[in-house]
Structures are given as C-alpha cells and as structure tokens.
PQR file of N, CA, C, O and H, with PARSE charges and radii, in Angstrom:
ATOM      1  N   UNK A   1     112.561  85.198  92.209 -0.4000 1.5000
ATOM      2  CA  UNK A   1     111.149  85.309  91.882 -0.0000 2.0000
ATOM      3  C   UNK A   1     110.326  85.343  93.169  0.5500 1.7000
ATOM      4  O   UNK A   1     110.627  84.756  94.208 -0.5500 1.4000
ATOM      5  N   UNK A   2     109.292  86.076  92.975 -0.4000 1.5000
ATOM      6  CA  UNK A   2     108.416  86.350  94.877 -0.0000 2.0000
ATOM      7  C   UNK A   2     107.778  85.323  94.283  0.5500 1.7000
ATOM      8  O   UNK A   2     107.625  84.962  93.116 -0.5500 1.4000
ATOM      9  H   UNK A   2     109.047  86.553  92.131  0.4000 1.0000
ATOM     10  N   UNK A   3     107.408  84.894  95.436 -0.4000 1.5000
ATOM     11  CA  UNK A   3     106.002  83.899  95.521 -0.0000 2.0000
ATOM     12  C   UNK A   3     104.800  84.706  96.547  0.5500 1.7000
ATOM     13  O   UNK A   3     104.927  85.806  97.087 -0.5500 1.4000
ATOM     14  H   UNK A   3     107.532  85.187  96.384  0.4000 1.0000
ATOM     15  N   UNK A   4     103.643  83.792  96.610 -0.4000 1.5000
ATOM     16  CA  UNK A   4     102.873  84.281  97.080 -0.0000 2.0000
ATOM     17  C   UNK A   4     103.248  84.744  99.032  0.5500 1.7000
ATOM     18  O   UNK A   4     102.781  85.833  99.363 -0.5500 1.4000
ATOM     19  H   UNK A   4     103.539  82.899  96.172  0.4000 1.0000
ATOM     20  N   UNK A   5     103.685  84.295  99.669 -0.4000 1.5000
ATOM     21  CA  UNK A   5     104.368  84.764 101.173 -0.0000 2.0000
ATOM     22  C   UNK A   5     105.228  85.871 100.719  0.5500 1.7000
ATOM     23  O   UNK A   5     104.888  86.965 101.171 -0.5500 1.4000
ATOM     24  H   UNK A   5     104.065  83.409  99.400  0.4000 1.0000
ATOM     25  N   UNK A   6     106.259  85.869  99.939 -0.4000 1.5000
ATOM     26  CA  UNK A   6     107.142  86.946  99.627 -0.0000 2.0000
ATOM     27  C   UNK A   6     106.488  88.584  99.330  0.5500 1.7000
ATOM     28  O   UNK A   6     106.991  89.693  99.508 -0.5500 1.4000
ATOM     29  H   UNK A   6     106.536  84.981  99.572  0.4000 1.0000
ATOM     30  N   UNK A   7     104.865  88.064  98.692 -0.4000 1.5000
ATOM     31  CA  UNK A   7     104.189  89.002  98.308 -0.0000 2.0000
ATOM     32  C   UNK A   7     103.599  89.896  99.306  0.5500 1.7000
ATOM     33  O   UNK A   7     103.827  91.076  99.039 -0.5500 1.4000
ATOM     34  H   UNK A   7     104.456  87.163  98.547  0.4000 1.0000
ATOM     35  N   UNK A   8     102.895  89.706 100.398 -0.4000 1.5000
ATOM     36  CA  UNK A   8     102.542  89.422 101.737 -0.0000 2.0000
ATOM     37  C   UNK A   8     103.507  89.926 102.748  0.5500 1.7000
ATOM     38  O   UNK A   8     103.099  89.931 103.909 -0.5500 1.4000
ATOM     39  H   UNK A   8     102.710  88.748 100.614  0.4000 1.0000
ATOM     40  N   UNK A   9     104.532  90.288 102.553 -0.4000 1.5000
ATOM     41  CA  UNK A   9     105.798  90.805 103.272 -0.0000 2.0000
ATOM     42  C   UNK A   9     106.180  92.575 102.616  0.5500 1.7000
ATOM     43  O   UNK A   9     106.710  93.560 103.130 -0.5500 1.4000
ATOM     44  H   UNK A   9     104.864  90.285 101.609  0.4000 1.0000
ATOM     45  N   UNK A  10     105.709  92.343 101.533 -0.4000 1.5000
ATOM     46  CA  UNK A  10     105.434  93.878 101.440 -0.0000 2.0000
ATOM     47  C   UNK A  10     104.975  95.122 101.830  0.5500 1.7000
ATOM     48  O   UNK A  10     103.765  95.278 101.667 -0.5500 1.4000
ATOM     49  H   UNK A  10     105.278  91.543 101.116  0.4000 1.0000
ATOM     50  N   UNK A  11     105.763  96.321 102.432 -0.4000 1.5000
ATOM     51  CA  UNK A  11     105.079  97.563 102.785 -0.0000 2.0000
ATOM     52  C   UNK A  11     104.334  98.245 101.762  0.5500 1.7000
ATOM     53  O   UNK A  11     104.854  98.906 100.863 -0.5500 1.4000
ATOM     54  H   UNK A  11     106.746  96.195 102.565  0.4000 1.0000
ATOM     55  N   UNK A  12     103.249  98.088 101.904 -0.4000 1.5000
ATOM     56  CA  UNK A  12     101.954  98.719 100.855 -0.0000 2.0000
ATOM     57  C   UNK A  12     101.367 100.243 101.706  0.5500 1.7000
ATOM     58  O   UNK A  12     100.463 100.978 101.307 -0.5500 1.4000
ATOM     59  H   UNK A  12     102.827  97.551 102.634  0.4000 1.0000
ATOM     60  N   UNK A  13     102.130 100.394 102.860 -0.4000 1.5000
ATOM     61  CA  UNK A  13     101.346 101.662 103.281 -0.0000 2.0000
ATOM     62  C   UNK A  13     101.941 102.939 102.823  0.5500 1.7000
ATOM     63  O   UNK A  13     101.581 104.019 103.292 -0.5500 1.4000
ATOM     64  H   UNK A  13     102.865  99.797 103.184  0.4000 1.0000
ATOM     65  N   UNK A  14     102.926 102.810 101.833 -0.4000 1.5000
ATOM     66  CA  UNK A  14     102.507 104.601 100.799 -0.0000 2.0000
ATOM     67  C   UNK A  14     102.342 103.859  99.469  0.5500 1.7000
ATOM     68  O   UNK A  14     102.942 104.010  98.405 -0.5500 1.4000
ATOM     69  H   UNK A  14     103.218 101.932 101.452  0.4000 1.0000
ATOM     70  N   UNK A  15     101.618 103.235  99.731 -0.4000 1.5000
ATOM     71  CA  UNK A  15     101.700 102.613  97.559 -0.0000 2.0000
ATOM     72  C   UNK A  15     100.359 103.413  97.447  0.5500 1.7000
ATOM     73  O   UNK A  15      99.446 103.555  98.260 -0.5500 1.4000
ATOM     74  H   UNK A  15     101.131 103.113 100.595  0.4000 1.0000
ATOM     75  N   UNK A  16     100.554 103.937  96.045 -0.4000 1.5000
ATOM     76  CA  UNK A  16      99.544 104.658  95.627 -0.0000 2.0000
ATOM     77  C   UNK A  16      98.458 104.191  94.596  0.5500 1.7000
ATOM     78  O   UNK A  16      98.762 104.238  93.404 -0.5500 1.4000
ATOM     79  H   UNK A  16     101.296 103.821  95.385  0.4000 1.0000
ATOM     80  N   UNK A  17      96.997 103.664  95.028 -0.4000 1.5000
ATOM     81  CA  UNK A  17      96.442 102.881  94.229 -0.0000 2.0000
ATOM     82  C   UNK A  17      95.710 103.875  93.098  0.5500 1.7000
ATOM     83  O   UNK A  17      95.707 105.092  93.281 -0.5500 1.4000
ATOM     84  H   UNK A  17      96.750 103.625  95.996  0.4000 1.0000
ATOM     85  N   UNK A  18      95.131 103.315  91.996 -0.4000 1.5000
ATOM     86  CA  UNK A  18      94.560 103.844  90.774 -0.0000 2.0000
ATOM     87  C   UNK A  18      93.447 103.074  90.641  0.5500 1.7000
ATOM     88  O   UNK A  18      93.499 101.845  90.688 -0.5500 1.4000
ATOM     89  H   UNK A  18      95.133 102.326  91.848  0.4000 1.0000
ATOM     90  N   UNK A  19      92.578 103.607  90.502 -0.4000 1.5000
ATOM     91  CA  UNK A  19      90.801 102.997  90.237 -0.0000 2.0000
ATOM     92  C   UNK A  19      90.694 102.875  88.449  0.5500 1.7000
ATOM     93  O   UNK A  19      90.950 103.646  87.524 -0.5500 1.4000
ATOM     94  H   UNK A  19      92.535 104.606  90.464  0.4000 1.0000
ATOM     95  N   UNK A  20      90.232 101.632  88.542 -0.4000 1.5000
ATOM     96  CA  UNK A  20      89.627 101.029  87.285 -0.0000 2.0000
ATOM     97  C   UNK A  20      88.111 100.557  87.623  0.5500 1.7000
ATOM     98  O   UNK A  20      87.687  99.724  88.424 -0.5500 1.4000
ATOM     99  H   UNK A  20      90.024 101.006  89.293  0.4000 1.0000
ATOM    100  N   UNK A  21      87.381 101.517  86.586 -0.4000 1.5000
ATOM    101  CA  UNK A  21      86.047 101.223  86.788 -0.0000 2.0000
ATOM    102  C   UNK A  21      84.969 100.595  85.496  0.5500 1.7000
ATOM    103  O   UNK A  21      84.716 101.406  84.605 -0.5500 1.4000
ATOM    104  H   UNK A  21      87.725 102.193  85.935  0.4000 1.0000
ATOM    105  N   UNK A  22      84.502  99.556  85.409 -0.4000 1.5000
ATOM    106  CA  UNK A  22      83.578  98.813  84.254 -0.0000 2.0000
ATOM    107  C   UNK A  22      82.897  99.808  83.581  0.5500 1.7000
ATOM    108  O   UNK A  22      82.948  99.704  82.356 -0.5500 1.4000
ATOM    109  H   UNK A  22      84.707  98.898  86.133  0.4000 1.0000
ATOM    110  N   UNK A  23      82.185 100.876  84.085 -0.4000 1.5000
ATOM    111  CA  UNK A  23      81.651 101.717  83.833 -0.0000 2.0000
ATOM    112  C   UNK A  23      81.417 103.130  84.343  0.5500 1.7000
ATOM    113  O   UNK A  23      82.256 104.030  84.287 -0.5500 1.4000
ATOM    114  H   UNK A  23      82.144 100.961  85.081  0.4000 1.0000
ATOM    115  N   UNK A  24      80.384 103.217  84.766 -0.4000 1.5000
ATOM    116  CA  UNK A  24      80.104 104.654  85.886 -0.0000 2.0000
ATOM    117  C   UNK A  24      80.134 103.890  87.676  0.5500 1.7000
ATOM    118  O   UNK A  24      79.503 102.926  88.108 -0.5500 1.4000
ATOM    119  H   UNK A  24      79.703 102.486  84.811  0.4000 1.0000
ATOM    120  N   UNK A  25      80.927 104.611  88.227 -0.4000 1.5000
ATOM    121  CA  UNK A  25      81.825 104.108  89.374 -0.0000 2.0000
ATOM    122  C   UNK A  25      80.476 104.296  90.321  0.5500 1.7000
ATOM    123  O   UNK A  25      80.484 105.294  91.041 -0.5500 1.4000
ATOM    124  H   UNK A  25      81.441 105.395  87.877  0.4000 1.0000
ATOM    125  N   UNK A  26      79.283 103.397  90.388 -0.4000 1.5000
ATOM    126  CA  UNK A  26      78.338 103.264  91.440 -0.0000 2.0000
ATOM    127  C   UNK A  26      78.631 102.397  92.349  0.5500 1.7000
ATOM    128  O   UNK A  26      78.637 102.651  93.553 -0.5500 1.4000
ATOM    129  H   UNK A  26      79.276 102.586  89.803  0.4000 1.0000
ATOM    130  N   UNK A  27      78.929 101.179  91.787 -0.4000 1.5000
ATOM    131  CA  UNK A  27      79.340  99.559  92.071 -0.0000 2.0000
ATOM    132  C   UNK A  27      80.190  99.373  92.826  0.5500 1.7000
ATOM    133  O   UNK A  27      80.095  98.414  93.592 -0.5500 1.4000
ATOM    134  H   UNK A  27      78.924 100.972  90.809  0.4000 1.0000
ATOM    135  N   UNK A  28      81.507 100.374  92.872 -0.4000 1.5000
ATOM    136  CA  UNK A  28      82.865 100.240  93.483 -0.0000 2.0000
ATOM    137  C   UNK A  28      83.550 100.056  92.262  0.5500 1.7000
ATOM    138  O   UNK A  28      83.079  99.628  91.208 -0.5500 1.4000
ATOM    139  H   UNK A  28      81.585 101.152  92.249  0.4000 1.0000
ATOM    140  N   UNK A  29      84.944 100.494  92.550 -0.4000 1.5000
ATOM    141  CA  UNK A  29      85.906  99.946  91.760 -0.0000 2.0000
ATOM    142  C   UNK A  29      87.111  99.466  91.886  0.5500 1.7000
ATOM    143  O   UNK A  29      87.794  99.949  92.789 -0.5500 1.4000
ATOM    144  H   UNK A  29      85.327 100.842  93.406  0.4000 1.0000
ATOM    145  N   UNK A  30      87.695  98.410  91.039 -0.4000 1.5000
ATOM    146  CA  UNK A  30      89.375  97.871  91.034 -0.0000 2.0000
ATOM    147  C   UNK A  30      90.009  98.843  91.719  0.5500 1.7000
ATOM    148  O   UNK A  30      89.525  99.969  91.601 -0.5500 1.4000
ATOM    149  H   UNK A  30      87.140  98.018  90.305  0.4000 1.0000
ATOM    150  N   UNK A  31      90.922  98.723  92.377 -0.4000 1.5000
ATOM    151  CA  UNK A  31      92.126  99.544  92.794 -0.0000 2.0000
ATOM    152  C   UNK A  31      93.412  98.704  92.482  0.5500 1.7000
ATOM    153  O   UNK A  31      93.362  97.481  92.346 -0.5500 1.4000
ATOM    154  H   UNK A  31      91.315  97.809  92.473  0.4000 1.0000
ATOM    155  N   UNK A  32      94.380  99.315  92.395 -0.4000 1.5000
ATOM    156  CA  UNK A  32      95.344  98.745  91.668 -0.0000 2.0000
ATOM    157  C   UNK A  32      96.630  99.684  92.046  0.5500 1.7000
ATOM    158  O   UNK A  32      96.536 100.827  91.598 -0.5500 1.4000
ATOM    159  H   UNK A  32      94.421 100.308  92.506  0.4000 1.0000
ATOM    160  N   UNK A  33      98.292  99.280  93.096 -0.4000 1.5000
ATOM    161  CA  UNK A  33      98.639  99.624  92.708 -0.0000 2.0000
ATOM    162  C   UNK A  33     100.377  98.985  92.723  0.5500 1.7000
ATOM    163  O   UNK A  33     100.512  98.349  93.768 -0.5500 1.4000
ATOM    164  H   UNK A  33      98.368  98.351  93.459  0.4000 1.0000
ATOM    165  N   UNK A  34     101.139  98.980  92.242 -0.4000 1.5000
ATOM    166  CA  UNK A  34     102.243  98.724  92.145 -0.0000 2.0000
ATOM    167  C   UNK A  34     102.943  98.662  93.733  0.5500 1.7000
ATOM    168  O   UNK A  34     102.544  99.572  94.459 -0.5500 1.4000
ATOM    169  H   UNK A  34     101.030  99.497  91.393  0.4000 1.0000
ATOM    170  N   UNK A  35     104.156  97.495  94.499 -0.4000 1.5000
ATOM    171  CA  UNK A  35     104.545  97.473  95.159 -0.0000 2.0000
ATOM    172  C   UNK A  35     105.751  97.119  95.339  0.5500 1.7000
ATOM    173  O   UNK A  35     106.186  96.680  96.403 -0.5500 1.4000
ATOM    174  H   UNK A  35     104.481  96.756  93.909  0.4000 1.0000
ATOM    175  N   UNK A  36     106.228  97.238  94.578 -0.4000 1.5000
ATOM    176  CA  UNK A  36     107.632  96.268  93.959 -0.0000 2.0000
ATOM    177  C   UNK A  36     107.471  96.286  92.445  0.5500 1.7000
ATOM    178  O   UNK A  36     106.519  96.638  91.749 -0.5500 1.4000
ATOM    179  H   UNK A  36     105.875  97.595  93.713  0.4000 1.0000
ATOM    180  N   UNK A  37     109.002  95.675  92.049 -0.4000 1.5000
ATOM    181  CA  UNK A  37     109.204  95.046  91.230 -0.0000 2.0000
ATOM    182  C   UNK A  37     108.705  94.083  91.090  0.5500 1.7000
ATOM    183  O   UNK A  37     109.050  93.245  91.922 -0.5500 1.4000
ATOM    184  H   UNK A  37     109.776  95.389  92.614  0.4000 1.0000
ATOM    185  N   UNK A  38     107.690  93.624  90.073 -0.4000 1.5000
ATOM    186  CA  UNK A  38     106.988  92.735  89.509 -0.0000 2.0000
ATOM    187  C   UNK A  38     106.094  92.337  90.658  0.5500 1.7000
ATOM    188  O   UNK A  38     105.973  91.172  91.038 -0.5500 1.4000
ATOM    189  H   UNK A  38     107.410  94.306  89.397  0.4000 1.0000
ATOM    190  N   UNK A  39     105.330  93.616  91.314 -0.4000 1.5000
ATOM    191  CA  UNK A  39     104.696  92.943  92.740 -0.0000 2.0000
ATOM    192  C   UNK A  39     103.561  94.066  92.394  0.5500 1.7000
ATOM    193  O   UNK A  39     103.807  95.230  92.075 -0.5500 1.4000
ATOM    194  H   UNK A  39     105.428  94.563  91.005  0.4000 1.0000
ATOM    195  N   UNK A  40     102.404  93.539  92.508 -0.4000 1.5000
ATOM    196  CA  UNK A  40     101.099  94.328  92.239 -0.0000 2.0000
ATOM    197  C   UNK A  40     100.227  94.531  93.552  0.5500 1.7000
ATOM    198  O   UNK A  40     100.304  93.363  93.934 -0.5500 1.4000
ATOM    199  H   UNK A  40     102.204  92.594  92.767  0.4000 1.0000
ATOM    200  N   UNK A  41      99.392  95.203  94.599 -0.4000 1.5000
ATOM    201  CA  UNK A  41      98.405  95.032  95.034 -0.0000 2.0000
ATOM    202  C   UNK A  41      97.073  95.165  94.315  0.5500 1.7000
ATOM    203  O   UNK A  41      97.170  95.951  93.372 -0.5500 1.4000
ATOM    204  H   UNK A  41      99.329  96.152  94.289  0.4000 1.0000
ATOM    205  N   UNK A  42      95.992  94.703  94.446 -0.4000 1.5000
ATOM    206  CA  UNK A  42      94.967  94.414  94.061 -0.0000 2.0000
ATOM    207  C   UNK A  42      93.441  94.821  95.481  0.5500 1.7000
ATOM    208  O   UNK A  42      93.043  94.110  96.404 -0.5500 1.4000
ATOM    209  H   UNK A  42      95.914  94.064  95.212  0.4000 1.0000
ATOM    210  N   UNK A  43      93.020  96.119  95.071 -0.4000 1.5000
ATOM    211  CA  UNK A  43      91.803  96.037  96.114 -0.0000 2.0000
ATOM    212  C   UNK A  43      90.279  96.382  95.291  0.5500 1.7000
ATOM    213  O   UNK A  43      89.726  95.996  94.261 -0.5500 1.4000
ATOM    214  H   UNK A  43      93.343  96.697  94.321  0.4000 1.0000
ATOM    215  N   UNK A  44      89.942  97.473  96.559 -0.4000 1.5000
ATOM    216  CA  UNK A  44      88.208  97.624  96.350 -0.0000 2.0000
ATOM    217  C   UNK A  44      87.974  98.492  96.733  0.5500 1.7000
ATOM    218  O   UNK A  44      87.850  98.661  97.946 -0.5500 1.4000
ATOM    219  H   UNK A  44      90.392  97.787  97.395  0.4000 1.0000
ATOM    220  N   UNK A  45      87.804  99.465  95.806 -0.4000 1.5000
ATOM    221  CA  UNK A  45      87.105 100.832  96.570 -0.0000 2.0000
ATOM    222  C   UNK A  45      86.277 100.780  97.334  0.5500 1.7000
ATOM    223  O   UNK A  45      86.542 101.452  98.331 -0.5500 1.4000
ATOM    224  H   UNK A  45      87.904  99.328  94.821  0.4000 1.0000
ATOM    225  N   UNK A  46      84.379  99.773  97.400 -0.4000 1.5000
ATOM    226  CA  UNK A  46      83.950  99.694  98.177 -0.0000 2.0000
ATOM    227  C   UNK A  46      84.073  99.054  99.880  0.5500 1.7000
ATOM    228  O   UNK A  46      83.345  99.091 100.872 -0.5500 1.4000
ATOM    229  H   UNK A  46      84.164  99.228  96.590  0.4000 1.0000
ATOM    230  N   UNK A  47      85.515  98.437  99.526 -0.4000 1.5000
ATOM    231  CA  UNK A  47      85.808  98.022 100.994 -0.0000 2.0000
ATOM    232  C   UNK A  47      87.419  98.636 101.417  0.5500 1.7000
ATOM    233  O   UNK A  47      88.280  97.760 101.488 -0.5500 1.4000
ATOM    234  H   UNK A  47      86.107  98.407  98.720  0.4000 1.0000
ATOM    235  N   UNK A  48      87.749  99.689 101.624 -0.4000 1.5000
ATOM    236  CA  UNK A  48      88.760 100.160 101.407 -0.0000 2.0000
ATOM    237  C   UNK A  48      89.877  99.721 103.185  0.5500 1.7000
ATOM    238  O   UNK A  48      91.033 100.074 103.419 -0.5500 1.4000
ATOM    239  H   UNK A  48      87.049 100.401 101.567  0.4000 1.0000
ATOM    240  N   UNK A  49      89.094  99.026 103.935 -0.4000 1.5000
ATOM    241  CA  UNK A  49      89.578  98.447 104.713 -0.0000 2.0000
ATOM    242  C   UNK A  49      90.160  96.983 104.858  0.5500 1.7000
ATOM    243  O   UNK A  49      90.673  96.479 105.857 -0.5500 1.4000
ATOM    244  H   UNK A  49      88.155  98.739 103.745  0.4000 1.0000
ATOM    245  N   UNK A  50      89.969  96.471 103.708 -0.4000 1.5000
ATOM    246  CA  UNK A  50      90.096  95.280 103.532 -0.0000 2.0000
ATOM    247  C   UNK A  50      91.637  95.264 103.171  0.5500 1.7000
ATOM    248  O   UNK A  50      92.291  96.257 102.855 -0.5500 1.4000
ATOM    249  H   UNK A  50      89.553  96.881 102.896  0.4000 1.0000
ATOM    250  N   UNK A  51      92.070  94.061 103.265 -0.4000 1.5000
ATOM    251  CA  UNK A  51      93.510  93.760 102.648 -0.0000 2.0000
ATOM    252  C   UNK A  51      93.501  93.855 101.583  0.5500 1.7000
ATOM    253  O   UNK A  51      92.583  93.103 101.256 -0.5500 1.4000
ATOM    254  H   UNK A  51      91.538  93.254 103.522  0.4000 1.0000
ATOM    255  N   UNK A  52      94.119  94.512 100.224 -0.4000 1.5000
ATOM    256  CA  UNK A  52      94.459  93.924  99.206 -0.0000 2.0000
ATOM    257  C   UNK A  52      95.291  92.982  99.153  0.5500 1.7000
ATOM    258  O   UNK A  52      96.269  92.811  99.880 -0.5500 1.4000
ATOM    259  H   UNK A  52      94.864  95.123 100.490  0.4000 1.0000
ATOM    260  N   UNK A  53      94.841  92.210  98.102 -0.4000 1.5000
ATOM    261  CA  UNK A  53      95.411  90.892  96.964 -0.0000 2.0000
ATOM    262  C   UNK A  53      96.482  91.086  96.767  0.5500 1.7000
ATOM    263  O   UNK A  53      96.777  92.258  96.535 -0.5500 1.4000
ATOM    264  H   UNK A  53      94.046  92.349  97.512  0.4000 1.0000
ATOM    265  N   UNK A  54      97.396  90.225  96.762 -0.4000 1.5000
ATOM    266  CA  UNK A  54      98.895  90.822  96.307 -0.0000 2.0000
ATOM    267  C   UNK A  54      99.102  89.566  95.213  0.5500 1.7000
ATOM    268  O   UNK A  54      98.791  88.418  95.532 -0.5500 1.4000
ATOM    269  H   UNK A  54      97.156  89.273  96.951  0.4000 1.0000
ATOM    270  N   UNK A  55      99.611  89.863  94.001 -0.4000 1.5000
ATOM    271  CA  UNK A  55      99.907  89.395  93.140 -0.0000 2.0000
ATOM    272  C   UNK A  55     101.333  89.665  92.244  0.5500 1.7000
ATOM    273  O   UNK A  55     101.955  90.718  92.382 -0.5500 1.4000
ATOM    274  H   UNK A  55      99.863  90.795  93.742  0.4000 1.0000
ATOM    275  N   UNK A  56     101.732  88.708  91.412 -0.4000 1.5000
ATOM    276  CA  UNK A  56     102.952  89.166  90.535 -0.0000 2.0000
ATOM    277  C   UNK A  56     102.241  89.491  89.249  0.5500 1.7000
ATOM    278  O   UNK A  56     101.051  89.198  89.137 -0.5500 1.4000
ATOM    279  H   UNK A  56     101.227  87.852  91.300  0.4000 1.0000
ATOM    280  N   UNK A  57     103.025  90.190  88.080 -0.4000 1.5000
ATOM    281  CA  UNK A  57     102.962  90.412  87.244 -0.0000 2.0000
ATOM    282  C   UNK A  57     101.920  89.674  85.991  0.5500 1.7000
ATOM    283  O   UNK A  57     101.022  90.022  85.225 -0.5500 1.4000
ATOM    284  H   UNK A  57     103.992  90.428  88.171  0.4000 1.0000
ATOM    285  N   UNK A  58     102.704  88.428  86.359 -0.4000 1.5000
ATOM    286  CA  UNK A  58     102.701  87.326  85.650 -0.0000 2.0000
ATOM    287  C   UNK A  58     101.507  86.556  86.220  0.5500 1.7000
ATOM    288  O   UNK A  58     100.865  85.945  85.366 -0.5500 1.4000
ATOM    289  H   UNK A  58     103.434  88.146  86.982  0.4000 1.0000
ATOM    290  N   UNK A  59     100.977  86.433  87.753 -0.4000 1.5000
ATOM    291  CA  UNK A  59      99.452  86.320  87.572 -0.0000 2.0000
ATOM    292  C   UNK A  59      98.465  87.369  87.191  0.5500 1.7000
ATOM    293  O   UNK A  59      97.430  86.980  86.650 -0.5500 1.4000
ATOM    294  H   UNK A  59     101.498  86.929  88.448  0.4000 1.0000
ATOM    295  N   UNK A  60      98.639  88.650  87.397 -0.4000 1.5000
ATOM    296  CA  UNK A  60      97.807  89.999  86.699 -0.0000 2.0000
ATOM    297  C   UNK A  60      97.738  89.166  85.480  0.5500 1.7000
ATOM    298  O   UNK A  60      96.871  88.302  85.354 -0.5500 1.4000
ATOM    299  H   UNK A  60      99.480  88.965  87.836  0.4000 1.0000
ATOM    300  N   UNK A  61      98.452  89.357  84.760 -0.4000 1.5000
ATOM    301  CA  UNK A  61      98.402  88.831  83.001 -0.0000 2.0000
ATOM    302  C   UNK A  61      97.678  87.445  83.000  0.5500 1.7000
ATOM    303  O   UNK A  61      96.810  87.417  82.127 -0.5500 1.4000
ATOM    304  H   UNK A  61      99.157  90.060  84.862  0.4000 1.0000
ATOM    305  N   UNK A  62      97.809  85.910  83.953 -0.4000 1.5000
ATOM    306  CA  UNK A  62      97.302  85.427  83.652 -0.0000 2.0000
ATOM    307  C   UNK A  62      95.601  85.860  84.202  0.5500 1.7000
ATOM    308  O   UNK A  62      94.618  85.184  83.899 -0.5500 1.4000
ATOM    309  H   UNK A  62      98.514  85.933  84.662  0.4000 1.0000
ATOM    310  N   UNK A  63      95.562  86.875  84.888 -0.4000 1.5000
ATOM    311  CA  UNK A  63      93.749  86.820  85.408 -0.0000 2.0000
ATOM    312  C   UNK A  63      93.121  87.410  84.078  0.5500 1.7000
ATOM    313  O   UNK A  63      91.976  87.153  83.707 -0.5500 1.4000
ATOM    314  H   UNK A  63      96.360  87.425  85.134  0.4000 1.0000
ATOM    315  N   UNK A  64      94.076  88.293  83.359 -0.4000 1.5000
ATOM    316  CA  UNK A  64      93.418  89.211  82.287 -0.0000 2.0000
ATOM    317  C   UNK A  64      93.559  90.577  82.656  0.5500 1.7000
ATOM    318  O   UNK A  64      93.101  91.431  81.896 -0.5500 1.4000
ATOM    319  H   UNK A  64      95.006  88.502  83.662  0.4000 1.0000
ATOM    320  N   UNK A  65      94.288  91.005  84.016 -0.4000 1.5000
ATOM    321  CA  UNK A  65      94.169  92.661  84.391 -0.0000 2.0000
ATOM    322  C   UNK A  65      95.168  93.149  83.565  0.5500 1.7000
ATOM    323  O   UNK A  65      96.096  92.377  83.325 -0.5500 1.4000
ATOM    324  H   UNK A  65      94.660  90.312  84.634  0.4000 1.0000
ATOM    325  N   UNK A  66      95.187  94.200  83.101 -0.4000 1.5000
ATOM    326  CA  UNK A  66      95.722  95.011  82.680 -0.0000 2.0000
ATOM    327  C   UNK A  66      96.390  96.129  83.745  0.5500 1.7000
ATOM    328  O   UNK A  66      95.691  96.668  84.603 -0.5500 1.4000
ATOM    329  H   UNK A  66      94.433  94.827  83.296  0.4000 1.0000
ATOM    330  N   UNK A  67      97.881  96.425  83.585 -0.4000 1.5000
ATOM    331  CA  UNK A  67      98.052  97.422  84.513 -0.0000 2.0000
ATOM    332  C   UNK A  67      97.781  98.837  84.135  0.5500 1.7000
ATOM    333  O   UNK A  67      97.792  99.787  84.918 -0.5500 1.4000
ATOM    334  H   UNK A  67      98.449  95.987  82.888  0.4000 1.0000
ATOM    335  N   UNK A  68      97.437  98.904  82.337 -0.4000 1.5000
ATOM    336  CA  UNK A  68      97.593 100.041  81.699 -0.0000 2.0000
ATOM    337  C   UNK A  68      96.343 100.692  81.602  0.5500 1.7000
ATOM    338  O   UNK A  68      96.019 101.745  81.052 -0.5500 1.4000
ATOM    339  H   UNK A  68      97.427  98.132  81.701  0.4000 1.0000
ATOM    340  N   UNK A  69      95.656  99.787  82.298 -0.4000 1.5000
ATOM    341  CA  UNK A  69      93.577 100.030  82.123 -0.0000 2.0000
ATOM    342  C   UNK A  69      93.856 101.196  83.401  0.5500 1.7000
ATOM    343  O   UNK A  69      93.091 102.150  83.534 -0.5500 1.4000
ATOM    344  H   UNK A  69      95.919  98.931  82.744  0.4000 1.0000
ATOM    345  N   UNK A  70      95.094 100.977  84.345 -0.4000 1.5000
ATOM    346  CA  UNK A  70      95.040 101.688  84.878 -0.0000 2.0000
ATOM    347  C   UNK A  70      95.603 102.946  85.307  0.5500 1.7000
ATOM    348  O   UNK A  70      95.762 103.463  86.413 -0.5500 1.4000
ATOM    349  H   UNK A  70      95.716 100.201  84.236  0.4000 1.0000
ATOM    350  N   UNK A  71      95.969 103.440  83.624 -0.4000 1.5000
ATOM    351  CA  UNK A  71      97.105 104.174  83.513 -0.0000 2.0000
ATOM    352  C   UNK A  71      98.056 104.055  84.568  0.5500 1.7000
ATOM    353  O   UNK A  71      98.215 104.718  85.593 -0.5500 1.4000
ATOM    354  H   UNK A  71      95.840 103.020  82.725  0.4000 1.0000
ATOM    355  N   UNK A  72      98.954 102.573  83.864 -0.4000 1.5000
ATOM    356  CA  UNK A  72     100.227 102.232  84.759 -0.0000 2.0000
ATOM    357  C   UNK A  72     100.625 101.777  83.811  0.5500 1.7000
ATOM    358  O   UNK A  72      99.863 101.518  82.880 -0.5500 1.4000
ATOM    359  H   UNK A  72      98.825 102.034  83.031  0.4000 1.0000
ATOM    360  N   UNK A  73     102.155 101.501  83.745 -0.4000 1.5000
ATOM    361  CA  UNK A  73     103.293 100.417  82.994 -0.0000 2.0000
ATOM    362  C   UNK A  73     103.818  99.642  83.682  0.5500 1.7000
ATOM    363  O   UNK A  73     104.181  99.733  84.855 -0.5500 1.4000
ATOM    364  H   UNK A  73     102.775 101.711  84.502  0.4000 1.0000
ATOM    365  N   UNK A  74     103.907  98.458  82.630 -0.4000 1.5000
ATOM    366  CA  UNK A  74     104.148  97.159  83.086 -0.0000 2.0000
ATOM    367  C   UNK A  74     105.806  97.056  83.469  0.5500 1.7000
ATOM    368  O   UNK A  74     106.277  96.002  83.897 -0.5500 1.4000
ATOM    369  H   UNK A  74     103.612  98.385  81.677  0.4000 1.0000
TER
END
C-alpha cells in the first residue's frame, strides 16, 4: 500500500491531467490525473506551476472526488 512519501516519489512528468470544472471554466479548474496504480495527482489549472497533490484512491473517495467526473476509471 503507498503512503503519503511513497506518493511523492512518483514520476508525474508525462501523466496526462483532465480538467473538471463546477461550471463555466472562469475560476480555474480541478486537474486530475492518474499516476500509478491506485496513485492519483491532484492540481489547478489556475496555477499550473504548482505541485500537484498526490493522493490514493481511497483518499479521492474519502474527499468525495470522483475520478469519473473526469472521464477516468477507477
């Protein structure tokens, strides 16, 4: 099972993120994209320099994200 350091050790530089947006994309939006097995990144369109969030599966589900909001499978 990764933990949060294990997560953090991941090459995310060809992961391909997918935008999830609340509404009409003024605001910025979720980015989201798979990095692993059961390994998610998590960013921000409006700050696209920033680190993404790296998370497992199993915290996505507990925050409430959906991976499928972002046309992805779990």
């Amino acid at each position: 099972m990764l933990d949060g350091n294990d997560l953090y050790k991941l090459d995310i530089d060809s992961a391909s993120f997918a935008k999830a947006c609340g509404g009409p994309c003024t605001e910025g939006c979720v980015t989201l994209a798979r990095i692993g097995d059961n390994a998610w990144a998590l960013g921000d369109s409006k700050r696209p320099d920033a680190e993404p969030l790296r998370f497992t599966t199993e915290e996505l589900d507990s925050a409430g994200i959906d991976p499928t909001r972002f046309g992805m499978s779990v």
